[in-house]
Structures are given as structure tokens and as C-alpha cells.
N, C-alpha and C positions, 0 to 999 in steps of 0.2 A: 128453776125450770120446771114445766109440769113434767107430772111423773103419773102412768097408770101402771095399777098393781093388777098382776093377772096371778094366777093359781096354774103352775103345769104337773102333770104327771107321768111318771116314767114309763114309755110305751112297751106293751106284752105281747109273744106272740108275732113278732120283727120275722119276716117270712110265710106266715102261716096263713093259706089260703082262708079267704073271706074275714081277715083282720081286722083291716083296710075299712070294708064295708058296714062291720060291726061299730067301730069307733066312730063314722059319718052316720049311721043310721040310732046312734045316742046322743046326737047333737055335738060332737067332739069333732076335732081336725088333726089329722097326722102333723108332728112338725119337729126340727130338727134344732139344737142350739149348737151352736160350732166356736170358733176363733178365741181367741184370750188366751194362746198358749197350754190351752185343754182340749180333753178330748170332747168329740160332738157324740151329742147326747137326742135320744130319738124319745120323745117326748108328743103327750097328749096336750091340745088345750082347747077349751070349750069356743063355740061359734058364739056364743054372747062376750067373751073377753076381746076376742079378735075383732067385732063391730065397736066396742070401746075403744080401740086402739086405733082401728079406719078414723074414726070419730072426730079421735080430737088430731088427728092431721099427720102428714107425711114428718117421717125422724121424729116423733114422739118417744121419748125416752121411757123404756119399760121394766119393771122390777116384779121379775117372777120370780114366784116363789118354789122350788122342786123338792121335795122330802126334807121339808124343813128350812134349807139354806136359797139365801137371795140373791140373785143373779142379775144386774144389768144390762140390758138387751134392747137392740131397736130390730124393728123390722126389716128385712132386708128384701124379701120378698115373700109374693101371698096370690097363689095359683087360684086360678076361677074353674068352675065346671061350663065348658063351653056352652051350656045346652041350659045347665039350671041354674047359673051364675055363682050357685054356691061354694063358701070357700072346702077345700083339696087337700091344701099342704101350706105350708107358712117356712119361711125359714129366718131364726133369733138368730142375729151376732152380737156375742161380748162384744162390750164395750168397759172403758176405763175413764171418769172423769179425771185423769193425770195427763192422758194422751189426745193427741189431737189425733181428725180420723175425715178419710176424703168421702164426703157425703153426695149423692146429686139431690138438690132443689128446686121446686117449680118455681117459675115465677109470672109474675102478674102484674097486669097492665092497667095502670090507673091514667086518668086525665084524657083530654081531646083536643089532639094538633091543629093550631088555626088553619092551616092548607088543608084541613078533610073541611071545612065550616064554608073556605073561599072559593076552592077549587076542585073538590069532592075525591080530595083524594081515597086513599083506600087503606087500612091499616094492613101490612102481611106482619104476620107473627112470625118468625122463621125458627128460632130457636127458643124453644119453652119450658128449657132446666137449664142449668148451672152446675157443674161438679164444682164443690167448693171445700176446702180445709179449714177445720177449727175442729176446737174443744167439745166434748159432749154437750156443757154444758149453754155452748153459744151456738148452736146447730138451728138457722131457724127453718118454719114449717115450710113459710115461701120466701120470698124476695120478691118486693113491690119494684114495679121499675115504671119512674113518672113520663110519661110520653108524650105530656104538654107544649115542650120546648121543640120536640121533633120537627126537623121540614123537609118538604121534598128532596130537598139536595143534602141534608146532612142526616142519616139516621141513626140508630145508636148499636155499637158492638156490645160484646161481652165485661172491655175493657172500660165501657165507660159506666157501665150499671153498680151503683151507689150500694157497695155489701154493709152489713149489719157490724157493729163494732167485735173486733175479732175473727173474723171472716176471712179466709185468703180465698183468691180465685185460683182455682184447677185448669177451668177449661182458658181453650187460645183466648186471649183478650184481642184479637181480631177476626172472632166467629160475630159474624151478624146477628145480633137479635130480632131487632124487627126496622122497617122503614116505612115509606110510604109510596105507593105507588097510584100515577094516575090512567085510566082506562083515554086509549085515542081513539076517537072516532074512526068507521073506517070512512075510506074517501074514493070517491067512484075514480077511476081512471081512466079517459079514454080511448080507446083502439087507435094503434096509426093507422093514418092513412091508406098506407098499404095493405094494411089487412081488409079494412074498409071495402078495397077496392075490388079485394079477389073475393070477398062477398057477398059483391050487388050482383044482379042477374046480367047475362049478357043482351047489348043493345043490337037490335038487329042492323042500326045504321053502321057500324063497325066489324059486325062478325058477319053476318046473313042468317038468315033462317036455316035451320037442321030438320031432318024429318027424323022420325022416330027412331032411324038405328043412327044418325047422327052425320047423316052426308049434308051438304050445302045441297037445296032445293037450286031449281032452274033458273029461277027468279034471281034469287038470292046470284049465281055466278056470272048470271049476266052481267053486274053492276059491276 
């Protein structure tokens, strides 16, 4: 399995006004390593390690290094600056290549259903991860799921998506992942009749003529 090796450092200064700002303003990011039955540990690591790590893809297994001793770690999560997209805070979870560990996975949509080709259908994506259970070491980055065979009437769930050997599914195996859907024309309708009728203008051979505050003219009562 690939493995990137990053360098962390134990963070100083944990409270102390403009800390924080000092460590992002020397190219570092605040970040935490936690879980494995040890205590979590507040730790520096540089913005070029964390883009090698974005890099080569989502659960990328990682081996930092802290005052000497090496730690296995994936990313768990990794905070943006709303404004300057730059990364914030990161947070490392032990990990154990002995133990399996429930991961989420993106997944990806390869192939083109003959019903988009015949009948223009439309692809919806509806569900775009997977929580799935395995071993560190068989943890992959995505899961391909081929969408070839899809048809209008039959789409695919959670349960039918083809995992990687070793892989168990997490999430419901009757969550929809994606289908196809086709756009219906609209279609004009026409008014009934009766509406039609309370519509048209009145005929004078039926009602008579009204004058301006709406009496029947002389004419008109004669008839």
C-alpha cells in the first residue's frame, strides 16, 4: 500500500494568544493525532506535507514521524480558511495494520448507459461515498462503480456496487446510488369548457346591452 512520510512537531505555546497565527504565518498548520488507545497529542505540520498527502488521494496511509518515533496515521479531517482556502487544522487518527477500521469512500462513475444514448436519459448521482470496513492495508482511495449495464427501470444501490477484495460495506446496501432519469415534456392542456365560457365576453343577443354603471339599456328591455 502507498505510504507518505510526513515530519510532525510537538505544538508550544497550546493557549497563548497569537500561537495559532504564528505557526500559519511560517507555512505550518495546527493539528491533532488522537485514537490507538493513547493520549492525543497537539502537534505542528508543514502545508507542503499536507498537499502530499491531499495529493495522492483520500485514506492515503501516513507515517509521521514526532521526536524521533513513527506513528501511523490517516487523515481524518483537514479544515479550509473560508476566505483563502488555505489549510487551518488537520486532524491524524492511529491506525493499526492488525485491525480493521470503518472508513468513508468516494466513489466514481465510469461507463454510458445505452438509455442516456436511446432516450437521453439523464445520469442523477445520488449517493457519492460508501462507509466501508476493511484493513489498513486494503482501504481503497475510491471505488469505481461501472454504470454501463444501468437502465431506466433498474438502477444500482449501495448493495449491488462491486467493493475491492477485502472490503465489507457499512452503509444500508438499499441506499440508492445513482439511476437514470428521463426529463417529460410538458404538455399544453386545455381549459374546460366551462371555464371557456365564463371567459368570452357577453353576447348582447342573450344578456342586452348595459350602460356604464351596468343597468340594461331601453333597447336592450324591450326585447
Amino acid at each position: 500500500m502507498e505510504k507518505v512520510t510526513i515530519s510532525a512537531a510537538a505544538r508550544e505555546g497550546i493557549g497563548v494568544k497569537g500561537a495559532l497565527s504564528k505557526i500559519r504565518a511560517e507555512k505550518n498548520v495546527p493539528a491533532v493525532i488522537y485514537g490507538g488507545h493513547k493520549e492525543p497529542v497537539s502537534v505542528t505540520v508543514s502545508v507542503k506535507d499536507l498537499e502530499k498527502i491531499v495529493k495522492a488521494g483520500k485514506n492515503t496511509l501516513v507515517e509521521a514521524t514526532l521526536d524521533g518515533a513513527k506513528e501511523l496515521v490517516l487523515v481524518k479531517e483537514i479544515q479550509y480558511h473560508v476566505v483563502t482556502d488555505n489549510p487551518i487544522h488537520a486532524d491524524f487518527q492511529r491506525v493499526s495494520m492488525k485491525d480493521k477500521m470503518d472508513v468513508v469512500v468516494p466513489l466514481k462513475l465510469e461507463g454510458t448507459p445505452a438509455d442516456v444514448v436511446n432516450y437521453g436519459a439523464i445520469v442523477e448521482h445520488i449517493l457519492r461515498e460508501l462507509e466501508v470496513r476493511a484493513l489498513v492495508s486494503a482501504i481503497p482511495h475510491e471505488i469505481v462503480v461501472d454504470i454501463t449495464p444501468m437502465t431506466i427501470n433498474k438502477g444500482i444501490l449501495a448493495g449491488d456496487v462491486k467493493l475491492p477484495e477485502g472490503v465489507e460495506l457499512v452503509t444500508d446496501p438499499e441506499a440508492p446510488v445513482v439511476h437514470l432519469a428521463v426529463l417529460k415534456e410538458e404538455e399544453e392542456t386545455a381549459a374546460p369548457a366551462a371555464a371557456d365560457a365564463a371567459a368570452a365576453p357577453e353576447s348582447s343577443s342573450t344578456k342586452g346591452k348595459k350602460d356604464e354603471e351596468g343597468n340594461l339599456t331601453k333597447d336592450a328591455a324591450k326585447k
